[in-house]
Structures are given as structure tokens and as C-alpha cells.
C-alpha positions in Angstrom: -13.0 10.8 19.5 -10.0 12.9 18.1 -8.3 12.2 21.6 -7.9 8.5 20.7 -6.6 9.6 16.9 -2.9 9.8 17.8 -2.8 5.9 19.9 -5.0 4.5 16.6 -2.1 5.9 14.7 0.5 4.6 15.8 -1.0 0.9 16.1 -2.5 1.3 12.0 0.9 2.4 10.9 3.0 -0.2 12.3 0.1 -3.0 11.9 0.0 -2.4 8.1 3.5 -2.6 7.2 3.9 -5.3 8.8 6.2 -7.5 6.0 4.5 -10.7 4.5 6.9 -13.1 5.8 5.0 -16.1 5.8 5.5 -19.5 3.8 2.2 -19.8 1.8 1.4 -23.7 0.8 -0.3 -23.3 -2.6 -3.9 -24.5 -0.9 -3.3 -21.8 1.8 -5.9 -19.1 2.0 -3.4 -16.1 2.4 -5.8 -14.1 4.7 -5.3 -17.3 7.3 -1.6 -15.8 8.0 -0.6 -13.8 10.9 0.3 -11.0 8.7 -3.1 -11.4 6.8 -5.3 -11.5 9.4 -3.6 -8.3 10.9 -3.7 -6.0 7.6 -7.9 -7.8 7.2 -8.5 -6.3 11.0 -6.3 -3.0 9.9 -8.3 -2.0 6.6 -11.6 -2.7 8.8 -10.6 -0.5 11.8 -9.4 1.9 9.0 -13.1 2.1 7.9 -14.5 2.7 11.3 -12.8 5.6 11.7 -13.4 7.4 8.7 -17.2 6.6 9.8 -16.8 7.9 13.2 -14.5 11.1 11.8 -17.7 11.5 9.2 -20.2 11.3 11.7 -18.5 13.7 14.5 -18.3 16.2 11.4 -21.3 15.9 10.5 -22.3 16.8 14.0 -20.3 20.0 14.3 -21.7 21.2 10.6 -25.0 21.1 12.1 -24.2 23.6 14.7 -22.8 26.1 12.5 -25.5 27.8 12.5 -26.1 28.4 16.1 -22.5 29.8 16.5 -20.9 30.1 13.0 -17.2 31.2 14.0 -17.1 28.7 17.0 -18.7 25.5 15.3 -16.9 26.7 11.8 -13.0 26.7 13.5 -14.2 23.2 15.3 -15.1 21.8 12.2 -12.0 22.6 9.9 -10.0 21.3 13.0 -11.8 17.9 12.5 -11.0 18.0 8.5 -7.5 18.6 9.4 -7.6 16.0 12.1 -9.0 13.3 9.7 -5.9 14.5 7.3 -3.6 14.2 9.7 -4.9 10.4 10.2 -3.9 9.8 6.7 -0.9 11.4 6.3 0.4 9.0 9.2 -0.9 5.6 7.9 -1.0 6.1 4.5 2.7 5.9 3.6 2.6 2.4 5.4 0.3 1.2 3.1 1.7 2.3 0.2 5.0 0.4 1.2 3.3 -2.3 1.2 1.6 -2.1 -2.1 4.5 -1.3 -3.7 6.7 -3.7 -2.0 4.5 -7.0 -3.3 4.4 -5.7 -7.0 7.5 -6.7 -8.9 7.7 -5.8 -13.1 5.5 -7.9 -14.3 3.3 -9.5 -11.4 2.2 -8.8 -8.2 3.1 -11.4 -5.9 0.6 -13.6 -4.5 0.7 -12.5 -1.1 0.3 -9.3 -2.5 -2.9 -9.7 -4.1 -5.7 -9.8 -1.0 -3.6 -6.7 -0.1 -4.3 -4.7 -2.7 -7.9 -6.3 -3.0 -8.1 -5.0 0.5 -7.0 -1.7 -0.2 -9.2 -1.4 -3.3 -12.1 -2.7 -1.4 -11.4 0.5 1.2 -11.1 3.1 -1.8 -14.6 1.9 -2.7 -15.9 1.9 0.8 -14.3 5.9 1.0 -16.4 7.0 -2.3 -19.5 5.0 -1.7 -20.0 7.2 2.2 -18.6 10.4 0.6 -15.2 10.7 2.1 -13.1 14.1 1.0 -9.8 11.9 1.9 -11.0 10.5 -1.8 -10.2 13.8 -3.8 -6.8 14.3 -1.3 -5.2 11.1 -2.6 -6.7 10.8 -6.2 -4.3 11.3 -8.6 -1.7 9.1 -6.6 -4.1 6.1 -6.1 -5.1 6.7 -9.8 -1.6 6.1 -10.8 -1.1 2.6 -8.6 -4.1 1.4 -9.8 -3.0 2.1 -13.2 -0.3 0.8 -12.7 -2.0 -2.8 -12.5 -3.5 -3.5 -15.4 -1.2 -5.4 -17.2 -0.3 -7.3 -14.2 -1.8 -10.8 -13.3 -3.9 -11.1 -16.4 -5.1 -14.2 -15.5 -6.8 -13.3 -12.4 -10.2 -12.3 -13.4 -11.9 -11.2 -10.2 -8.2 -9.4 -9.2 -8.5 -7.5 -12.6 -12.3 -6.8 -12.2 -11.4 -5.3 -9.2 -8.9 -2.8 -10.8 -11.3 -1.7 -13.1 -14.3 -1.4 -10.5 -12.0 0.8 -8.2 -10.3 2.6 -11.3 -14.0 3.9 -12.7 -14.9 5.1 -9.2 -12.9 7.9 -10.3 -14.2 9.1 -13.4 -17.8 7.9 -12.8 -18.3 8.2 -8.9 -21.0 6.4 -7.6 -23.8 7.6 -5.7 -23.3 7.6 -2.3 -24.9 5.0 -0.2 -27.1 5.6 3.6 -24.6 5.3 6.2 -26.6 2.8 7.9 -26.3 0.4 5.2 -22.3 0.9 5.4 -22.5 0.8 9.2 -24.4 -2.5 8.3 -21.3 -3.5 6.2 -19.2 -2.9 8.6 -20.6 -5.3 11.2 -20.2 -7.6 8.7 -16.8 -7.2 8.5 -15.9 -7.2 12.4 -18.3 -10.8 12.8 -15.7 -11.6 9.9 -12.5 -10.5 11.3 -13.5 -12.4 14.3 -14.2 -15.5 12.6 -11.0 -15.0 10.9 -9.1 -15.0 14.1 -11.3 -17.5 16.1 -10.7 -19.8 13.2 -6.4 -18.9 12.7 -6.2 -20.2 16.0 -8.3 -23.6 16.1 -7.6 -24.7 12.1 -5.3 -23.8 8.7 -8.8 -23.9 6.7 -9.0 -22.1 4.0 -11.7 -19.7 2.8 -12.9 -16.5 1.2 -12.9 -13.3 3.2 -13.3 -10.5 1.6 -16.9 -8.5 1.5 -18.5 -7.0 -1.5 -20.3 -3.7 -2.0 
């Protein structure tokens, strides 16, 4: 799959930092924007290929054994290949988070970003992801960075704190069929999502939870 990696790249880093240039009407579901729907359909793809990544690892660990030095070189190429994926898309993300936070607030167009992005650093420690451990201390820091921001949104600021705790209380990891499962879910959604962008303005909620 690591033959694709540089092409999914390329389209994840310029799909989310794409700027949020829309004009939300207060009744406006901000996920039923152009730029919504594409950084919904870029955090789920973002999720699929940590799965796949996990799962052609997982593959090559299993054959250690039968040729230790061959399967061993293989599978610290595939760590270093899933790295490589997130050295490249990460700085686009944090842009973005970073650009929709101001002093005191984080704008509301901001907000199902970083929901989205918290909802993906709870998706990498509930299936075991190493990438977790890699970027701690900086995601640590931005989600610290929150909590006196938006006080008035309670399910925003539960977030914050859900995502926050995963790091000094990781949970137990979950079957990767029930994630798989979850993931489905969030495809049929992102297709909903554009099916229904394109026929109505109607508003709704998107986002899964685990």
C-alpha cells in the first residue's frame, strides 16, 4: 500500500489546509460547507490509513520469525513509512488549528475542526497507534492550550478533557473490527454529508462518538 502513500500525501496536505472561507448563517451546520465537508472526508481517510499502515505491519511482524533480518528491515521501513505520512500532513493540520484559535476563543468555524482532530487522537490511542507517543507532548500542549477557551460550550470542553486524559490514563485498546466497524460508519456519513451538500443547506450533527 506504501506505493500509494506519496499521491494520499499530497491530496491530505493540501485538503486540510484548506482556509475556512465560508459565510456561516448562525443556523448553518458548519460541517454543510465546502471546506467542512472536505476536512470531515480528510480526518476519515486519515483514519483509514493508519488502519491499513497497522494492519500491513502487523503482517510483516508476523513473518519475522521465518526470516528475522529480511521481515525485521521491511518492517522498520513500514514504521518509517507511516512517519513519513505524518511528518507531511501534520503541519497542515496544525495550521489550521492554530489559525481558528484567537486569545480568548476559538472561532466558530474552528470548533468541528478541532472536534475532528480530537476525535482522530482518540481513534489513534483506542487501535494502538505509535504515531500517538511521536506527537504527545506537542498535541498535549494545544490541547492545553484550550481549556479556558469557549467555556460555554460544554460538549467542545468535554471533548478537551476526554482527549487530554487519553494521555495520562490511556485507554484500553479496542478490536480492530469494532474500529473498522466505526469506520464504515463514518464513510456512509461522509457520503450522506456530500449527497446531502449538494441537494439541501440542512443542518445536522456529524460527528461519531467512541
Amino acid at each position: 500500500i506504501f506505493d500509494f502513500q506519496d499521491n494520499i500525501t499530497d491530496l491530505l496536505s493540501l485538503a486540510l489546509k484548506q482556509p475556512f472561507n465560508e459565510v456561516i448563517a448562525g443556523d448553518v451546520n458548519y460541517l454543510y460547507t465546502h471546506s467542512g465537508e472536505l476536512a470531515y472526508q480528510s480526518f476519515v481517510l486519515v483514519k483509514i490509513w493508519t488502519v491499513l499502515c497497522l494492519q500491513t505491519s502487523k503482517l510483516q511482524e508476523n513473518k519475522i520469525s521465518e526470516a528475522p533480518k529480511l521481515h525485521q528491515r521491511l518492517a522498520n521501513n513500514l514504521t518509517m513509512a507511516e512517519r513519513r505520512f505524518w511528518n507531511s500532513i501534520w503541519p497542515s493540520i496544525r495550521k489550521q488549528l492554530i489559525s481558528v484559535t484567537e486569545d480568548k476563543d476559538v472561532l466558530p468555524n474552528g470548533v468541528p475542526y478541532w472536534e475532528m482532530f480530537m476525535d482522530l487522537i482518540t481513534f489513534l490511542h483506542l487501535i494502538g497507534s505509535d504515531i500517538v507517543m511521536l506527537y504527545s507532548q506537542e498535541w498535549c500542549t494545544l490541547l492545553d492550550s484550550l481549556i479556558n477557551k469557549n467555556e460555554e460550550v460544554t460538549e467542545f470542553h468535554h471533548k478537551i478533557r476526554q482527549a487530554r486524559s487519553m494521555f495520562d490514563d490511556p485507554p484500553l485498546k479496542m478490536q480492530q473490527d469494532m474500529l473498522i466497524t466505526q469506520l464504515f460508519v463514518e464513510m456512509r456519513e461522509a457520503m450522506r454529508l456530500y449527497f446531502e451538500i449538494n441537494s439541501s443547506n440542512v443542518g445536522g450533527r456529524l460527528f461519531p462518538y467512541y
